[in-house]
N, C-alpha and C positions, 0 to 999 in steps of 0.2 A: 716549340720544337718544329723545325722544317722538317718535312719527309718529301723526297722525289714521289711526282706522279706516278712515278712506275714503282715506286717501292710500293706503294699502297695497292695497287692492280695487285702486284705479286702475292701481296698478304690475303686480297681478297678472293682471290682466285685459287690459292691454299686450301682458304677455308670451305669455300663453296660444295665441293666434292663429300666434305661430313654430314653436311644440312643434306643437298639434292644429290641424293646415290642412283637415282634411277629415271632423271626429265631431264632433260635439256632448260640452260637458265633460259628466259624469256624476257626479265625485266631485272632491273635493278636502282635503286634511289637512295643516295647517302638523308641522313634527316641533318636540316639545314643549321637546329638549334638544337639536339644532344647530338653533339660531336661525339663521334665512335659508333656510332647505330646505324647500320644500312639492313635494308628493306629488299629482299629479293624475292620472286615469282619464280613461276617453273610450266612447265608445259604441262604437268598433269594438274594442274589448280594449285598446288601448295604453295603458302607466300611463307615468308620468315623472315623475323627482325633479328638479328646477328648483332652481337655487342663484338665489334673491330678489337677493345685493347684488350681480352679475353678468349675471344675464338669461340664462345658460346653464343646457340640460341637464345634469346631472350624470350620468343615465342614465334608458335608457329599455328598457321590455320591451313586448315581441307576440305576450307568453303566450296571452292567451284568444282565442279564434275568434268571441264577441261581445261585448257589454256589459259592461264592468264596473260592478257595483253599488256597490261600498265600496273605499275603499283607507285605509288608517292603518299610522302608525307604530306598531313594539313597542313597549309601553310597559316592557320590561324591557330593550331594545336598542335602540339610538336607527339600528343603521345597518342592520336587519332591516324591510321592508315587507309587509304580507299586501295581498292585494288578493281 
């Protein structure tokens, strides 16, 4: 199935506002090998892995006490996160 670049922005951008109700996003990282799972950060530290064909959290952490700058998938582990 093809989906337009922007149809997927649009869906991701839907979704984002349920996960981060109160930061601004800061990062964001599709995972390159489970297609549908993106990775987002926030200004107050929370990151969250989102399941795209569902609209759920998969999980989420409130590891850092501010900012996160970067979050990506391992690219040697598809279910390992750095942030």
């Amino acid at each position: 199935m093809n989906v337009s670049p922007s149809l997927m922005l649009s869906s991701v951008l839907s979704l984002l506002p349920h996960v981060f109700r109160t930061s601004k996003i800061s990062s964001v990282s599709w995972n390159k090998y489970l297609k549908g799972q993106l990775a987002c950060a926030d200004y107050s530290g929370m990151v969250a892995v989102l399941d795209m064909s569902t609209g759920d959290s998969v999980a989420e952490f409130e590891e850092h006490e501010m900012r996160v700058w970067k979050v990506d998938f391992c690219p040697g582990n598809a279910q390992l996160l750095a942030s």
